[in-house]
N, C-alpha and C positions, 0 to 999 in steps of 0.2 A: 405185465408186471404186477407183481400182489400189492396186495394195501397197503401204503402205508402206514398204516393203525396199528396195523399185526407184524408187520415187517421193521425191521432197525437199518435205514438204510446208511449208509459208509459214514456220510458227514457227521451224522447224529454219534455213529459210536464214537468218533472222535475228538467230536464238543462234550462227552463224558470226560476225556483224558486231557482237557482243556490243549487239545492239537485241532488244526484245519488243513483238509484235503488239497492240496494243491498241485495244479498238471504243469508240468517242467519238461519242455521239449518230448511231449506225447505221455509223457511219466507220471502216474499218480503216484504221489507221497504224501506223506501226513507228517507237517511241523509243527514247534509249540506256536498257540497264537500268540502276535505280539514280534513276529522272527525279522527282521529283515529279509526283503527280498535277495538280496547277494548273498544273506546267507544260507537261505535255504536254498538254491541253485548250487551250494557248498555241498552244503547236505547231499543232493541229486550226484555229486560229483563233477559238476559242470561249471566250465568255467566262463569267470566272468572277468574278464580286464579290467582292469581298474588301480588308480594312481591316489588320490586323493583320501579314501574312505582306509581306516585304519580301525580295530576292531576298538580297539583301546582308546581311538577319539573321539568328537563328537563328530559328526556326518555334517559338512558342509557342501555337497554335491559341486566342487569346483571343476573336475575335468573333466564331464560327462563321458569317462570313457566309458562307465558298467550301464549303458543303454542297453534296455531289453525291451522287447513288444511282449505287454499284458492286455489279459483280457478277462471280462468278465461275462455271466451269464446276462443274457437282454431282461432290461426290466419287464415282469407282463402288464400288459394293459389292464387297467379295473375293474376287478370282478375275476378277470381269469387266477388262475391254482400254476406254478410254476411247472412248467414240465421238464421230465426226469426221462434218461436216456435209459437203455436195458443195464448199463454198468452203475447204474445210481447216479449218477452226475449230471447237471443242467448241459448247455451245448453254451459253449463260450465265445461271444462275441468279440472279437479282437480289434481293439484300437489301432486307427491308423497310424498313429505317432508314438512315438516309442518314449519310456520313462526312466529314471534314473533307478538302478536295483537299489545303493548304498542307502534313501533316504526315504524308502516307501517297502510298507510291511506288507505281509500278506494276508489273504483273507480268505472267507472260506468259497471255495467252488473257484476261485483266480485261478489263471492260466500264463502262464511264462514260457515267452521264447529267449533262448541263448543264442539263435542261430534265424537264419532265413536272411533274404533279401534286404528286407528293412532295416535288420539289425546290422549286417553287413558294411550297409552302406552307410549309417552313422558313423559306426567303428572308424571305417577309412576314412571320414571327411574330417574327424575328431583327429585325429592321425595327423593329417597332413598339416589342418591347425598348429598344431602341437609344435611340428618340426621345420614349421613356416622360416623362424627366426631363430633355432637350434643350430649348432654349430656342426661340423661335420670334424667332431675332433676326439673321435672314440678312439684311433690309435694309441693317445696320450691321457686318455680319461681314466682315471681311478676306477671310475665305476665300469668301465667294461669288464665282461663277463658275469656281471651278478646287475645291471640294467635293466628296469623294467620296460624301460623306451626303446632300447635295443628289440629285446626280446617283443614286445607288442607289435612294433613297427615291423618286424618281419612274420608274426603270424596274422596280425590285422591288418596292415595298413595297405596301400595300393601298389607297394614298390616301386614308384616314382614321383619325381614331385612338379606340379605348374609354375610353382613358385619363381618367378624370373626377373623379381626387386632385388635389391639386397637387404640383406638381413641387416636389421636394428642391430647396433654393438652395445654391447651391458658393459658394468664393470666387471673386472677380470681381475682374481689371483690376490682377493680383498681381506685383510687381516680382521676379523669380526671379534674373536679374540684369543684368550692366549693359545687356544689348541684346536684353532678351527680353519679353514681359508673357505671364502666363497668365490666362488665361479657362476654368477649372475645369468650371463648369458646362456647357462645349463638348466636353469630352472623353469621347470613350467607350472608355477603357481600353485603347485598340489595344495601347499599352505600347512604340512603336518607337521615341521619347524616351529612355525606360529602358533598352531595348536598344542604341541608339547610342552613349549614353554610356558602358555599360563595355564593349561588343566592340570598339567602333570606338575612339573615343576614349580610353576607356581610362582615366576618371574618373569612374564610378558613383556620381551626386550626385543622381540621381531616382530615386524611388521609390514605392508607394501605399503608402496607410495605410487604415485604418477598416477595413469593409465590407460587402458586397452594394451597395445601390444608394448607400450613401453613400460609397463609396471613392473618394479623391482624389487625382490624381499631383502630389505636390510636390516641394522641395528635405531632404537631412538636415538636420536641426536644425544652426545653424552653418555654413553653407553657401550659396553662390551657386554659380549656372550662369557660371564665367566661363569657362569653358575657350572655347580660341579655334576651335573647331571649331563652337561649339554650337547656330548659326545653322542648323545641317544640320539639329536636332530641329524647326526650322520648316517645312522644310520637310519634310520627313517626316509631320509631322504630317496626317493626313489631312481634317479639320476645322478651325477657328477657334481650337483651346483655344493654340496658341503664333504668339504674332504681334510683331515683329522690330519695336523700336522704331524703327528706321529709315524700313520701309514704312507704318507702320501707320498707316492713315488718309489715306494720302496719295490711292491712284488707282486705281479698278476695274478689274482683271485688264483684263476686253476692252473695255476703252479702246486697252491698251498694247501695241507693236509687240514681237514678238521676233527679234531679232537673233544668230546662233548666233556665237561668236568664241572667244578665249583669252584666260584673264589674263596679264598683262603684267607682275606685282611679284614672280615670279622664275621660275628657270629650267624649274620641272615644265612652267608652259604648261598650267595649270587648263583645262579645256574648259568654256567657260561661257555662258550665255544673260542679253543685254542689255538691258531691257525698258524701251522708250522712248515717249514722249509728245510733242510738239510740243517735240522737238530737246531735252529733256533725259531723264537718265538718271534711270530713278526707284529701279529695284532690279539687280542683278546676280547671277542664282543660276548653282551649278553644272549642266552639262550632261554627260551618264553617258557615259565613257569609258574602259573596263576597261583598258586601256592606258598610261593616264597619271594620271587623278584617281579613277576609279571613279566615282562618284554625291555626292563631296561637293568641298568644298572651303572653306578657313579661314577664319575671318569677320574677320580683316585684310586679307585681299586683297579679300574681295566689298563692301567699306566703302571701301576705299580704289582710288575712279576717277575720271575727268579730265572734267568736266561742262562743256558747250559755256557752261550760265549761270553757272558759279563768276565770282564778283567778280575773280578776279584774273588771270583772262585777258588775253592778250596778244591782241588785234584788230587792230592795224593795224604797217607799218612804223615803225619809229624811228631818229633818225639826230641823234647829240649836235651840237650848235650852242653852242658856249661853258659849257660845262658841262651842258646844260639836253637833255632827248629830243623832238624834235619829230615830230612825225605826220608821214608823205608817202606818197608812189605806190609799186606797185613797179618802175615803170622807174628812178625817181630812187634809191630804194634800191640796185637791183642794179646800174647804172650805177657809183652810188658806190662798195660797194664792188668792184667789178673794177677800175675805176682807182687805189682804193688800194692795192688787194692789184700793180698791176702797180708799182707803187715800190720792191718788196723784190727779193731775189734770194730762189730759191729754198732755199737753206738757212736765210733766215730766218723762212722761215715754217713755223708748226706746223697740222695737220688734227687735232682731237679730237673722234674719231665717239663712237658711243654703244653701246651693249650692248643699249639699249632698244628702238633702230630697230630695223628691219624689214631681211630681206636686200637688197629695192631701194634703200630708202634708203642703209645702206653700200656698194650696189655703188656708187651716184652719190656718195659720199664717197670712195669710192679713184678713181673720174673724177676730183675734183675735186684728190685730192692729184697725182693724175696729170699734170692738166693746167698745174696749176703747178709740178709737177717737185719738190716736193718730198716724203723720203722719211721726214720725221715726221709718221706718221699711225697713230694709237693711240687705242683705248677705255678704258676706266675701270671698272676692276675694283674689284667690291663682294661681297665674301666676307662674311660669316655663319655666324656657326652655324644646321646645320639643328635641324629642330623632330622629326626623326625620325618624321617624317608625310608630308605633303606641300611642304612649306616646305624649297624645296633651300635649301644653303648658299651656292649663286649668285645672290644675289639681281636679278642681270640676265636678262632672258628670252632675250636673245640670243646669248651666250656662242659655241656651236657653232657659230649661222650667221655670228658675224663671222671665226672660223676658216676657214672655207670660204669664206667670198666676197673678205675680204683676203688667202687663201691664205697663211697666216701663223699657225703652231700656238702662238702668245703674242702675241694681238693684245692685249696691254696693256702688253706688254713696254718698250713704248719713251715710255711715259708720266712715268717716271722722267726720262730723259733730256731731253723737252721741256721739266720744269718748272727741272731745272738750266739749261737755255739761257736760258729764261726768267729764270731768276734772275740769271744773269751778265750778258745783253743780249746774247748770241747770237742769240737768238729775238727777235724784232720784233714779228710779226703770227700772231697765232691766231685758228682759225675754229673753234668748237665748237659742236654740234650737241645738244640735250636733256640738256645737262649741267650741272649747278652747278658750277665750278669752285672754290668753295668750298669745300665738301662733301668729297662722296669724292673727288674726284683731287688734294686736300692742296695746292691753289695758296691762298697767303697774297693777303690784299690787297694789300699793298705789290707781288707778282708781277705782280698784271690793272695795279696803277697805272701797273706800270715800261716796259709795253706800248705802241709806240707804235699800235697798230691790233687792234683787240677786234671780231672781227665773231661775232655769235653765234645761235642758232635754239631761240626757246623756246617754252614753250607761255601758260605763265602768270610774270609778274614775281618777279624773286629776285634776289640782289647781283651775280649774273654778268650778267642785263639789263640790270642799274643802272650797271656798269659799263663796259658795250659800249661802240661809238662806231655802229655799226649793228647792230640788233634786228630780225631777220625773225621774223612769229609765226606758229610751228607748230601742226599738229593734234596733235590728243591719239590715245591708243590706239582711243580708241573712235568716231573720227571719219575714220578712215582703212584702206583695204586693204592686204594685203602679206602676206609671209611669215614665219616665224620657227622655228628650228631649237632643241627644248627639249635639256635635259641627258643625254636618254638617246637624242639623233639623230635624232627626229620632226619631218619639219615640217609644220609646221601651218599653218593661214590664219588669221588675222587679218580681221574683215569691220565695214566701217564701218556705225555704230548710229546715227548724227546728222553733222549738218555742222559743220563748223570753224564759228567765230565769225567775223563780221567779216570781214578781209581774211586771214584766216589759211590754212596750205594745208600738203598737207602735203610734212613735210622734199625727200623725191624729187623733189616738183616744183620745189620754191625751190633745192638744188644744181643742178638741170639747167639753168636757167635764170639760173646764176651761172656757169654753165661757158659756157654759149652766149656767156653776154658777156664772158667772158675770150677765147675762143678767135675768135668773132668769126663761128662758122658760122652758116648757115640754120637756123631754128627748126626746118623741116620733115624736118632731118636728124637732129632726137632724136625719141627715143620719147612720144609726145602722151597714152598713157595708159601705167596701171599694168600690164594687160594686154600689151600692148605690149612694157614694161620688163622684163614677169618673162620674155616669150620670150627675150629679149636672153641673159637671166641663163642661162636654160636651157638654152643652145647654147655659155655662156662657163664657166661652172661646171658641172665633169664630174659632183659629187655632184647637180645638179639637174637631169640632162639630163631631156627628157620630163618635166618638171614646173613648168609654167607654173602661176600659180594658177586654171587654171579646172581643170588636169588634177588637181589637189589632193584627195585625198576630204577630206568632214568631218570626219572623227577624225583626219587624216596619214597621211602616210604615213613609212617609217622611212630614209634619206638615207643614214646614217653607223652607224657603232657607237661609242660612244664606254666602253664597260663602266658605265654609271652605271645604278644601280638607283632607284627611287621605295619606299622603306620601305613606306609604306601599302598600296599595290597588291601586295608581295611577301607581305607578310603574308596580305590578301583572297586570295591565289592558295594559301596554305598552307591557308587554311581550308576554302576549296573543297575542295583536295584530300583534303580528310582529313575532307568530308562534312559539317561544320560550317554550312555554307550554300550557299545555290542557284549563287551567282556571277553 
């Protein structure tokens, strides 16, 4: 081997790139120092089992399932020069007893087994531990099919058991609180319930008691799980013991389609997964996005979504007839109203887009204001306090992208204004799109009654329906494509999880097709999909050039700067930095 003087052997270049050389099942690889073991075995591709260790918390090594045999090169005796193999690498002496991957880092010249004898056979006796006092009740457990004890147990464990006691009995089918049940005897101690709740959330309200095999994770005395995050410990939960009274019992995992999207109830633009069944929604969990939600998100928003079979769906046209709303087509609908809307002049008519569409659907709202020339056209701003988590204090998802696509740095700005004209009888006719006019934009009844022309676009019936004169019925978030622009400038997609009810469709299409019949063109001259629409967008809006939604990655991409931060995510980034967790 040549000198090392004149030679740059492996290690060295890669303590320049502050990485260490490390062998993984025969494998040299090079990770940053400082890595977890489990993770760089990640990196290798190789997997390592494991219950307890979560990137996002801190490492308590409780289930020793991620056992691996390391080793290091032999110390030399004093006075000798380390010796180097012809591959540059010392010859690594491997430890008899095996170490936990989650809470020991790597180093430089270490050697890691995933696999062998050694490892094998911890795996299996960790295993059988585990399942000592486990129930044999997966036919009715929530958690079959997505079970990491399931799935472990039949690639690690020994496939039978000595076990010939009886199993210790837990509490069972325990109300913790308003949206959770624990099933005790499911739990094997991972402990990432208790860790979520006071690193993450930040209300340390679990905790065990007792112990060795009778230890139990419950609530403190006095005490509920109400915190609005707390849906996360279900899913985290790696077994059956926490299951969301919402889901539970409803539909076997792989029944159910997944659908990747965002949430919609404010401006973070949670990254979340829709999980659907013959056209309804059965659960909504978060989808891991360092960026914007990290790995959870509030159990107000993942409770609250728009189900194609909710009873109060709006399914078909309506069009008042002496006080009364009758069903009909949509040519009769959009017929009617264009010929209504062409009776006013255009300053008496008002556009009230929404914060919650999507950027096509407001681009076809400023068409629409456009096309009738007039220049009241405004969203409906809903301020909040944030939750100093993930719950911006915008409570509209769309804020930014109605900025940018109305070109207009206070698109709510003129909201005020419209309701004064409204209130004098300036204003004649308003067309509002997923809005209660009730609600947040502060119009009184007496306002909609003084209206000679109410056309409106909803999803599900409310007093601004009730008091249209034409009712177009909208899709919900989760039954349509599109884009949307969150608080800190990401945009993101939007992806349809089920179909509209009935005759309903969504907002984009019903404007386009009330502009055709205003203006009077060929159909063949608008845009026939959303596809379509969004190029349009992306050649018209300079923040969206080159980004159609198919050009869109899954997590976003970042459009704008707007200086807004996500509390929870800065925090996750303080902890990382400062070693506290994997990231």
């Amino acid at each position: 081997m040549s000198d090392s003087n004149t030679t740059q052997l492996p290690k060295d270049l890669a303590a320049e790139k502050g990485m260490v050389n490390v062998q993984i099942d025969g494998h040299w690889i090079q990770v940053p120092r400082g890595t977890r073991m489990i993770e760089a075995c990640k990196i290798a591709e190789k997997e390592v089992p494991h219950y307890c260790y979560h990137p996002k918390l801190s490492s308590p090594g409780n289930c020793r399932m991620c056992l691996v045999q390391m080793g290091m090169p032999p110390r030399p005796a004093p006075g000798e020069e380390p010796k180097y193999g012809d591959d540059g690498f010392q010859e690594i002496g491997w430890m008899p007893r095996p170490v936990i991957a989650c809470a020991n880092t790597v180093a430089e010249n270490m050697g890691i087994k995933t696999q062998g004898e050694l490892v094998e056979k911890c795996r299996e006796g960790v295993m059988e531990f585990l399942l000592i006092n486990h129930p044999l009740d997966c036919p009715i457990c929530d958690q079959a099919g997505e079970c990491r004890l399931q799935e472990f147990s039949v690639g690690y464990g020994k496939g039978q058991s000595r076990f010939k006691e009886d199993k210790i009995k837990k509490p069972k089918n325990v109300k913790i609180g308003p949206r959770i049940r624990l099933d005790d005897e499911r739990c094997i101690m991972c402990s990432r319930c208790i860790r979520f709740m006071d690193e993450v959330a930040d209300e340390p309200v679990l905790g065990f008691s007792e112990r060795g095999t009778h230890t139990t994770v419950g609530i403190f005395p006095g005490k509920e799980l109400t915190n609005n995050y707390g849906l996360n410990t279900v899913d985290l939960c790696p077994v059956g013991a926490l299951t969301s009274n919402d889901f539970r019992f409803q539909m076997r995992t792989w029944f159910l389609k997944e659908t990747d999207s965002i949430d919609t109830n404010c401006g973070t633009g949670a990254n979340i997964t829709i999980w659907t069944r013959g056209n309804k929604i059965f659960r909504v969990t978060p989808r891991q996005n360092d960026d914007v939600n990290s790995c959870w998100m509030p159990d107000s928003h993942r409770l609250n979504y728009v189900c194609p079979t909710d009873e109060d769906r709006l399914t078909a046209c309506l069009i008042k007839a002496d006080g009364i709303h009758e069903e009909t087509c949509w040519e009769n609908a959009l017929e009617s109203a264009a010929d209504a809307l062409k009776q006013f002049d255009a300053s008496e008519i008002a556009v009230i887009a929404s914060g919650r569409q999507t950027n096509e659907e407001l681009f076809m709202m400023r068409a629409l204001a456009a096309e009738l020339g007039s220049e009241n056209l405004s969203i409906v701003a809903r301020e909040q306090e944030s939750d100093d988590m993930l719950i911006s204090s915008d409570r509209n998802p769309n804020t930014t992208g109605a900025k940018l696509v109305l070109q207009d740095d206070y698109p709510t700005g003129k909201l005020d204004g419209i309701r004064v004209g409204v209130s004098n009888g300036n204003i004649k006719a308003v067309i509002v799109a997923s809005e209660n006019l009730l609600e947040e934009a502060g119009f009184s009844k007496e306002d909609l009654e003084s209206l000679e022309l109410l056309i409106s676009i909803h999803t599900a019936a409310n007093a601004t329906a009730q008091a249209s004169d034409i009712v177009f019925p909208g899709a919900g978030p989760a039954e349509k494509r599109g884009s949307m622009v969150n608080v800190t400038g990401r945009l993101q997609k939007l992806n349809a999880a089920c179909i509209p009810p009935g005759d309903a469709r969504s907002d984009w299409e019903i404007i386009r097709d009330l502009v055709l019949e205003l203006s009077g063109e060929a159909a063949e001259e608008a845009p026939q999909s959303i596809d379509a629409l969004s190029k349009v967008i992306a050649t018209s809006i300079p923040e969206f050039e080159g980004k159609p939604l198919t050009a869109i990655s899954n997590l976003g991409d970042v459009v704008t700067e707007t200086g807004v931060t996500i509390p929870l995510v800065q925090r996750e980034a303080e902890r990382k930095a400062n070693g506290e967790i994997v990231g």
